[in-house]
N, C-alpha and C positions, 0 to 999 in steps of 0.2 A: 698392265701385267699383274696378274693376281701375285700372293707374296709367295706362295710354293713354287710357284714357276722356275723351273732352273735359267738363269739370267746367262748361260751360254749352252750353245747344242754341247751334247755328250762326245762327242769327236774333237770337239776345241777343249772343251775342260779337260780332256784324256791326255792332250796337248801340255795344257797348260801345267799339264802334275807329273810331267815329265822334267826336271830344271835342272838334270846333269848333278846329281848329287851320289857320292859314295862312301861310303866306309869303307876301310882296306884293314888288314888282320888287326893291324897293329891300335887301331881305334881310335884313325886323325878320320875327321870328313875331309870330304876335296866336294867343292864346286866347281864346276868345269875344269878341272885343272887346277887351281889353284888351292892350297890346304886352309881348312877354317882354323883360325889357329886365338879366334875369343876365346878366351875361355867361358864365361858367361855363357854365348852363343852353341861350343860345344856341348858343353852341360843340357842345357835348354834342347838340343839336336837327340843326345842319348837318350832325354827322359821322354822325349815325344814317339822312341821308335815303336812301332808295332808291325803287326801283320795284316794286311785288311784282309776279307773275306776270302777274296780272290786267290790267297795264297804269295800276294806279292810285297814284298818288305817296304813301310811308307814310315814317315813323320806326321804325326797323325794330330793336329790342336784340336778336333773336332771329329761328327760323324761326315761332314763336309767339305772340311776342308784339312786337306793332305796334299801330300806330296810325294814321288817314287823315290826311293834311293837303292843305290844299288848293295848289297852288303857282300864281303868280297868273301869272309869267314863266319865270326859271328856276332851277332846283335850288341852282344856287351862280354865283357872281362871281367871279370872274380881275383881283383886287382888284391884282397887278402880274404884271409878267412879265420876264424875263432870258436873256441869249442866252449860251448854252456852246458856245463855237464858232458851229458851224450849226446848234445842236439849240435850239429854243426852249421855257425852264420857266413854267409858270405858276403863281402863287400862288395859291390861293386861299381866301374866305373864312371856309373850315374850319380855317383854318393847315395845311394840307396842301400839297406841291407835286408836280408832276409834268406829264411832259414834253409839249407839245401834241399833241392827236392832228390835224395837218396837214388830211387829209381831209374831218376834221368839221366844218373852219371854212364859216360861212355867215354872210350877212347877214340881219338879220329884219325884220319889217314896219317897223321904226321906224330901221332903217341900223345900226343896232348889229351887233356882232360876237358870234358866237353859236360856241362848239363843241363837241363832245361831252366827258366827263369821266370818271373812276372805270371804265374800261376799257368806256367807251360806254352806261353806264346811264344819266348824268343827265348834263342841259344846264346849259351855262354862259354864263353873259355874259358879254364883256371890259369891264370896266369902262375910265373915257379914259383912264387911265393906263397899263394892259396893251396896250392898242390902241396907242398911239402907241411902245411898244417894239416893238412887234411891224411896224408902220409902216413903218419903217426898211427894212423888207425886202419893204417889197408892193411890185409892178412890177405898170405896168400893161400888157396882152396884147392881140390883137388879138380873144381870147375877153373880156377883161375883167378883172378883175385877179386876182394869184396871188400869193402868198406861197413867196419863193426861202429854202429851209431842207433841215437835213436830205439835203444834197443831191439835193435834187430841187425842182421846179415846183408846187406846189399852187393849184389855181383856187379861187378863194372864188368859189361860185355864188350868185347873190343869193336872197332870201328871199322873202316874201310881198309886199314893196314890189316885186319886180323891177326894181327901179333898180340896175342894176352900176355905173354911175359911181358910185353912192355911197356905194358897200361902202367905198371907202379916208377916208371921212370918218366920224367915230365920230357913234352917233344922240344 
């Protein structure tokens, strides 16, 4: 067998990257049922998520090797947040941080604050705590409200609830 060769047909490895895994809102995995509750393991589970091509949420160690999971809300949590100046950091529950992407913020069907993450692959949620830093600097507009950072104006457009008044109250 040459060394490109894939060492299973694409029908079994489709199989094989399927192993009952999910993320639920709150940001425990479950294995078949059962909650991953390493912490170590966790960690290591958040930092791996991505999106493959396909548009389907995976745990990704490689261009090869992944795995499906299911993600029930979203990818990761904005567990706090901190303001540099006018530039707003978000925490999150990867122990990773980095800067908000402004644009991305939205509100979602349940008023929560929602924005994009990891150079716009995966969603995030503000957890109340990130939210009410981030608070501090929502105005509300005659569009509805917008978050003053970064030197500039950002509209948080609402979500699937279309309630703009209730973007500035965390769900």
């Amino acid at each position: 067998m040459s060394p490109d060769a894939a060492p299973f047909p694409p029908e079994l490895l489709e199989k094989l990257r399927t192993i009952g895994l999910r993320l639920d809102r709150a940001g425990r995995f479950w294995h078949q049922g059962d909650e991953v509750t390493h912490p170590r393991l966790r960690q290591a589970l958040l930092r791996w998520l991505d999106v493959a091509d396909d548009g389907r949420d995976v745990v990704r160690l490689d261009d090869k090797r992944y795995a499906y999971v299911d993600v029930e809300d979203a990818h990761l949590r904005a567990t706090s947040a901190r303001w540099d100046g006018d530039r707003a950091i978000v925490v999150l529950d990867d122990g990773s941080e980095e800067e908000l992407d402004y644009d991305s913020l939205a509100t979602g069907p349940d008023r929560a604050l929602y924005c994009r993450v990891r150079g716009g692959r995966l969603r995030c949620r503000l957890t109340t705590a990130a939210y009410y830093i981030l608070a501090e600097r929502v105005i509300e507009t005659p569009n509805g409200f917008a978050l003053r950072a970064a030197g500039a104006l950002h509209p948080i457009p609402p979500g699937g609830s279309g309630a703009v008044g209730d973007a500035a109250r965390p769900g």
